[in-house]
KEVEXLO-206838 format. One record per residue: x, z negated, y of N, C-alpha, C in turn. Coordinates in pm, whole numbers. Each point is the difference from the previous one (the first is absolute). Layout:
N
@n.east:X&n.up:Z&n.north:Y&ca.east:X&ca.up:Z&ca.north:Y&c.east:X&c.up:Z&c.north:Y $
...
***
This chain:
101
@n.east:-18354&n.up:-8760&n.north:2815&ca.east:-124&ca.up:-11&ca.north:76&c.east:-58&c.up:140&c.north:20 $
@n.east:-136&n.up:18&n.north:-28&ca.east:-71&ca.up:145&ca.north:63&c.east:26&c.up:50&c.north:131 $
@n.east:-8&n.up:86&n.north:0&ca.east:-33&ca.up:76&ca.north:141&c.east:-107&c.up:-6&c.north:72 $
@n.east:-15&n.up:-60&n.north:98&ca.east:-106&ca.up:-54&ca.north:74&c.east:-112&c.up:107&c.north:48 $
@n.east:-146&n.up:-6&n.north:2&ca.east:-59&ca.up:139&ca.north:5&c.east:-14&c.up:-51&c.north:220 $
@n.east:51&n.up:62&n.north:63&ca.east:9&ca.up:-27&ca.north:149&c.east:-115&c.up:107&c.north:62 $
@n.east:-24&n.up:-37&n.north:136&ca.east:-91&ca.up:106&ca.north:99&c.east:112&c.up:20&c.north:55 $
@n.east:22&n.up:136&n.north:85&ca.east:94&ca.up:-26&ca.north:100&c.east:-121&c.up:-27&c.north:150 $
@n.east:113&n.up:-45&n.north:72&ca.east:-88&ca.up:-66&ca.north:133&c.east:-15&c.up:134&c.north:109 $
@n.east:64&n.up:124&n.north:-13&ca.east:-68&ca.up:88&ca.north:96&c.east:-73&c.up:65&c.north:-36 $
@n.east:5&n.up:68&n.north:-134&ca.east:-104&ca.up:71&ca.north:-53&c.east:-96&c.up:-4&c.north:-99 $
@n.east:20&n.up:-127&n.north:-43&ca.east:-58&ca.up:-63&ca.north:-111&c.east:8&c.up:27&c.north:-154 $
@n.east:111&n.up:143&n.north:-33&ca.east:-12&ca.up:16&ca.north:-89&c.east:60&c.up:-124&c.north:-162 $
@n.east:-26&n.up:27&n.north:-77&ca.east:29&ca.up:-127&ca.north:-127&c.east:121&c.up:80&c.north:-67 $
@n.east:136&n.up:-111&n.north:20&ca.east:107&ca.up:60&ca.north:-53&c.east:33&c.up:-102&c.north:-84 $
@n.east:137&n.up:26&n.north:-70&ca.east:62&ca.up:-113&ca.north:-94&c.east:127&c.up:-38&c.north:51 $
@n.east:23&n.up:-138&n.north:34&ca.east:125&ca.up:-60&ca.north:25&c.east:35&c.up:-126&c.north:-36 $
@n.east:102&n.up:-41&n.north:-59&ca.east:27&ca.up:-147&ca.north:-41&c.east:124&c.up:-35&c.north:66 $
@n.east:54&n.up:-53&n.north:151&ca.east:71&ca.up:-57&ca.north:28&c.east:121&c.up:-57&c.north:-104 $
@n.east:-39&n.up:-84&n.north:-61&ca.east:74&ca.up:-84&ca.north:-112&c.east:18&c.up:40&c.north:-98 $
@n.east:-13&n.up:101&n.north:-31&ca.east:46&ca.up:105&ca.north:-126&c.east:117&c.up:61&c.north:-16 $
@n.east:93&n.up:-4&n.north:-68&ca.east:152&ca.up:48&ca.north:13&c.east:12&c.up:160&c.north:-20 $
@n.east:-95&n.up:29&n.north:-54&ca.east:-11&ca.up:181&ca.north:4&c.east:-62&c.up:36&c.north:89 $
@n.east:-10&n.up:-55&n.north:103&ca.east:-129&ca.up:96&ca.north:137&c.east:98&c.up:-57&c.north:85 $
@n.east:52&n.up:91&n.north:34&ca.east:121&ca.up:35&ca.north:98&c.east:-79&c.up:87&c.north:135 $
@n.east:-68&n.up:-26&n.north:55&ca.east:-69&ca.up:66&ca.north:124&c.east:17&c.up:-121&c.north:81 $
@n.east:-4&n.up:36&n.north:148&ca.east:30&ca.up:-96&ca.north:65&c.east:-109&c.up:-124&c.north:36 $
@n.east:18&n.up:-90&n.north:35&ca.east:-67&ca.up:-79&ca.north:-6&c.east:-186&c.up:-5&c.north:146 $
@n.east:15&n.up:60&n.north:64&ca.east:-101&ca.up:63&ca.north:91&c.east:-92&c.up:6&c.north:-130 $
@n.east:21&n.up:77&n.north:-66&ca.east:-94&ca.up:85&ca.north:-88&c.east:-110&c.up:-149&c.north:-61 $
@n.east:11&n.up:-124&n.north:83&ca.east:-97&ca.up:-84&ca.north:-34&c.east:-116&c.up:37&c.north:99 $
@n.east:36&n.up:29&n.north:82&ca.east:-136&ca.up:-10&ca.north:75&c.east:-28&c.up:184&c.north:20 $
@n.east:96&n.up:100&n.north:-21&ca.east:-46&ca.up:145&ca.north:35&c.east:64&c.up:77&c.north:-122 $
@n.east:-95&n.up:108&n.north:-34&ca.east:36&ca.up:88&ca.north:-117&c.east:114&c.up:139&c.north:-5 $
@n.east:-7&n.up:1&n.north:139&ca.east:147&ca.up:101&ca.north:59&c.east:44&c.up:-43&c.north:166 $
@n.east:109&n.up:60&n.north:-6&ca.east:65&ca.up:-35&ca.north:141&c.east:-97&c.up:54&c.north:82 $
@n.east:-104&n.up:133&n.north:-42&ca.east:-63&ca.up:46&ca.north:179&c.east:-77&c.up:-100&c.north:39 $
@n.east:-81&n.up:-92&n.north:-142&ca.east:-110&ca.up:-103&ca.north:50&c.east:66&c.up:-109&c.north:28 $
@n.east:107&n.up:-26&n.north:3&ca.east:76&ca.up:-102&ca.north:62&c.east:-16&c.up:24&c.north:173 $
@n.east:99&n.up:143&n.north:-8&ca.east:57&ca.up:43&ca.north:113&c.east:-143&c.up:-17&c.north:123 $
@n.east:-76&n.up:57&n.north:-83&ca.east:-228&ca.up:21&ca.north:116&c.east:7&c.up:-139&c.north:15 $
@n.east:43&n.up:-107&n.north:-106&ca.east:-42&ca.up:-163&ca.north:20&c.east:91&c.up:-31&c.north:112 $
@n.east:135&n.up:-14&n.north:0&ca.east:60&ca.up:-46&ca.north:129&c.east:-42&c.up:63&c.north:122 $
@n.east:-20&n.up:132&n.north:-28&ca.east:2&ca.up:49&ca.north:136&c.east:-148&c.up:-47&c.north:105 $
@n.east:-105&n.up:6&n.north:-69&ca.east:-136&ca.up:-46&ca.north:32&c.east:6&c.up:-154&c.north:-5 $
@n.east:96&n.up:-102&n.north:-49&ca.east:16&ca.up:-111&ca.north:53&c.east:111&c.up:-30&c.north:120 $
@n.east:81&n.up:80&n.north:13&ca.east:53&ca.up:5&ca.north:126&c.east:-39&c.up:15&c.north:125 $
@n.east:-144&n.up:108&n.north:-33&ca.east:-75&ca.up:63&ca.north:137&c.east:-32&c.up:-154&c.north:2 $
@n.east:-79&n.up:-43&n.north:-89&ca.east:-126&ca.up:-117&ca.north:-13&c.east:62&c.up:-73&c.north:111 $
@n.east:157&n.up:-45&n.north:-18&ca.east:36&ca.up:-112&ca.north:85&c.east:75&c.up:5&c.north:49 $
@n.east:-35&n.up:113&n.north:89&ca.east:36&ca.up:25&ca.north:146&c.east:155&c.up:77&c.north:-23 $
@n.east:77&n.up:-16&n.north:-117&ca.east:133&ca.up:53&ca.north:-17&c.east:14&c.up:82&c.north:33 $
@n.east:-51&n.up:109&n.north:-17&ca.east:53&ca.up:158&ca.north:82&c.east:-158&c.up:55&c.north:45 $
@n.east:30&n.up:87&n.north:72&ca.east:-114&ca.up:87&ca.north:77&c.east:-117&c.up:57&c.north:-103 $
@n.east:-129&n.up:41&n.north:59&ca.east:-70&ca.up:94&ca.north:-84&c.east:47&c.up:132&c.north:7 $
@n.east:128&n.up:65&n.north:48&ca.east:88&ca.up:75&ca.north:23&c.east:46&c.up:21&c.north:-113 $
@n.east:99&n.up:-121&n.north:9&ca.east:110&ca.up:12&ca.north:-97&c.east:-52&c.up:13&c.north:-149 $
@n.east:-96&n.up:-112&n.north:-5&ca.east:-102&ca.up:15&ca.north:-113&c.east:-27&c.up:121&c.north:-64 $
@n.east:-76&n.up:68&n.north:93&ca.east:-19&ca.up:150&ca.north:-43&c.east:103&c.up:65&c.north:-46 $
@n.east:108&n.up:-4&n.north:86&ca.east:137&ca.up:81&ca.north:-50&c.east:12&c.up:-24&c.north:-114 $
@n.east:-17&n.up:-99&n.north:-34&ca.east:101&ca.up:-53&ca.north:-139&c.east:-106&c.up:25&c.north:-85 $
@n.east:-154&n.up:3&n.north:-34&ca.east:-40&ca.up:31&ca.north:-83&c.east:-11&c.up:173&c.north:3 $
@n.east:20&n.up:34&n.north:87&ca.east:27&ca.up:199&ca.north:-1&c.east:104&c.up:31&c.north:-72 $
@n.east:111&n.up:-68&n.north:-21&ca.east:85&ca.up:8&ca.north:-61&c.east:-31&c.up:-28&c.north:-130 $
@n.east:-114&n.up:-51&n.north:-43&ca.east:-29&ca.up:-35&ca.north:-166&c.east:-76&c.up:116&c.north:-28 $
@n.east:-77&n.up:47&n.north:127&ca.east:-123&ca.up:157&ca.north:-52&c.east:-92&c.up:-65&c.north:-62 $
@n.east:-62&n.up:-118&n.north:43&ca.east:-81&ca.up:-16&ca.north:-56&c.east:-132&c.up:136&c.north:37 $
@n.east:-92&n.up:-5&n.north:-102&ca.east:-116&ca.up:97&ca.north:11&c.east:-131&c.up:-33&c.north:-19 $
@n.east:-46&n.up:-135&n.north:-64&ca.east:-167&ca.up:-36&ca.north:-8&c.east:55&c.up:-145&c.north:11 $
@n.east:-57&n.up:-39&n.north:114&ca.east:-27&ca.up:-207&ca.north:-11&c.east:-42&c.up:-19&c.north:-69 $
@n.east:-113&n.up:77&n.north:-36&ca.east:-80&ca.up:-58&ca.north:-107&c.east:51&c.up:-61&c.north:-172 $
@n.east:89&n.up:28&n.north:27&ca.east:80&ca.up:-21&ca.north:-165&c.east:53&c.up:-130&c.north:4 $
@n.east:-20&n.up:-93&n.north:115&ca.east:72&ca.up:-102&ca.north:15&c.east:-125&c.up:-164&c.north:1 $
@n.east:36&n.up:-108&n.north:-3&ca.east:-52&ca.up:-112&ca.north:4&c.east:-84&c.up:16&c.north:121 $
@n.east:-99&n.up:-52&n.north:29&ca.east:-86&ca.up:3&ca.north:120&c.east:75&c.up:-53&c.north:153 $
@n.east:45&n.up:-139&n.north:-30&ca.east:99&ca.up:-12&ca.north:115&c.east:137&c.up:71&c.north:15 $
@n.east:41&n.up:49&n.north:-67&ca.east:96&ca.up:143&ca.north:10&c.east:-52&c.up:105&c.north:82 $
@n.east:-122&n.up:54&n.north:-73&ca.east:-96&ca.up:100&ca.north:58&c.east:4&c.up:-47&c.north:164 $
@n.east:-87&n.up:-66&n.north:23&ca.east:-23&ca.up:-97&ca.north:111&c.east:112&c.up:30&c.north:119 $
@n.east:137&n.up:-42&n.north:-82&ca.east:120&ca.up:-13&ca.north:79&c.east:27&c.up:190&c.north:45 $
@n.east:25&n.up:69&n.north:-110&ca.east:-11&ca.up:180&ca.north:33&c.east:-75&c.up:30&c.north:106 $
@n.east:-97&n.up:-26&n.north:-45&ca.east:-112&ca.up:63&ca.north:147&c.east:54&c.up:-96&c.north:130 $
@n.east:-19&n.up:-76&n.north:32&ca.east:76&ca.up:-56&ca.north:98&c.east:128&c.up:34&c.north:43 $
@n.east:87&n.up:50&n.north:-58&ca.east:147&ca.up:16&ca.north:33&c.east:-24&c.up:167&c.north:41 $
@n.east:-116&n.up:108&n.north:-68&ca.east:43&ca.up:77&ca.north:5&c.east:-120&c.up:61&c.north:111 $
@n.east:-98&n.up:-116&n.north:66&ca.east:-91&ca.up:27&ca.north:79&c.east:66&c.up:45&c.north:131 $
@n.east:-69&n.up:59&n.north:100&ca.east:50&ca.up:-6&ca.north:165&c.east:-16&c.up:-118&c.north:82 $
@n.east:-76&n.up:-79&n.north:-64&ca.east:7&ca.up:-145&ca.north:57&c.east:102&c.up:-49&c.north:49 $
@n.east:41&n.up:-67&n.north:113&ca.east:88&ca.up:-120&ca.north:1&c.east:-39&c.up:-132&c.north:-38 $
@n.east:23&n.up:-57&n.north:-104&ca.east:12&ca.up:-181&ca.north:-39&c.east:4&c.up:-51&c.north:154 $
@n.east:-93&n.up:-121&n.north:-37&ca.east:35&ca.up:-79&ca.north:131&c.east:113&c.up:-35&c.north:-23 $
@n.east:39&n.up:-69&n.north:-70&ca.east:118&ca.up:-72&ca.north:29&c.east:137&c.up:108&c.north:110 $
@n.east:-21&n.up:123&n.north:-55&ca.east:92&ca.up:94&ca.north:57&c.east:-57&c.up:-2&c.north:162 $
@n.east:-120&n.up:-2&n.north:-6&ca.east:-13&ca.up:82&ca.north:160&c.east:30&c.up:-171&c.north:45 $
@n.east:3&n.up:-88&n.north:-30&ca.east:40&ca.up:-171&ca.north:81&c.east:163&c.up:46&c.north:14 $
@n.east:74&n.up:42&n.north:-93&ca.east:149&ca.up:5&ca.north:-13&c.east:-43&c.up:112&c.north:116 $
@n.east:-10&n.up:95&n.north:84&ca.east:26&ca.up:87&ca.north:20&c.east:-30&c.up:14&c.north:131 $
@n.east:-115&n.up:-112&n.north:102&ca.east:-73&ca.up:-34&ca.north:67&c.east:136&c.up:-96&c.north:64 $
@n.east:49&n.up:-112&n.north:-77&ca.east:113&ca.up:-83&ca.north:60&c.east:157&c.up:66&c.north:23 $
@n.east:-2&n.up:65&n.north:-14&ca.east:132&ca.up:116&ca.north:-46&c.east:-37&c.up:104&c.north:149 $
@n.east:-92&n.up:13&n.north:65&ca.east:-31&ca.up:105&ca.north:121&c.east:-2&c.up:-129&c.north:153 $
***
């Protein structure tokens, strides 16, 4: 079977992967992301999304990737960066934070 021509889902770039191919030995993720960092930006910005860890922790963990331009990323990626890396508090945080005092 070919190698499938894929988007990846954080940054959109067009890579090649065929799951079902006995010579493409990469792990299987590599269906929906073209390297582990656009994996790593995808969980972490769906974790903030739902409620899983802080816009804190969030941040931490993408400082740890260095990211340097949002702009290189899918629009709701983008979207998610600026938000995580705004001074804003999310409502949802200031409700968690309001019942907690």
């Amino acid at each position: 079977m070919a190698k499938t021509n894929r988007t990846c889902n954080t940054c959109g770039k067009r890579y090649y992967y065929c799951p079902s191919c006995a010579d493409d030995h990469r792990p299987t993720w590599m269906i929906m992301f073209d390297c582990e960092e656009c994996k790593r930006i995808f969980q972490i910005c769906s974790s903030f999304n739902y409620g899983s860890i802080s816009k804190e922790d969030a941040r931490n963990e993408l400082e740890k990737i260095g990211l340097d331009d949002f702009e290189n990323y899918n629009d709701f990626i983008t979207t998610d960066l600026k938000n995580i890396f705004s001074d804003e508090i999310p409502e949802k945080e200031e409700k968690k934070e309001k019942k907690s005092e």
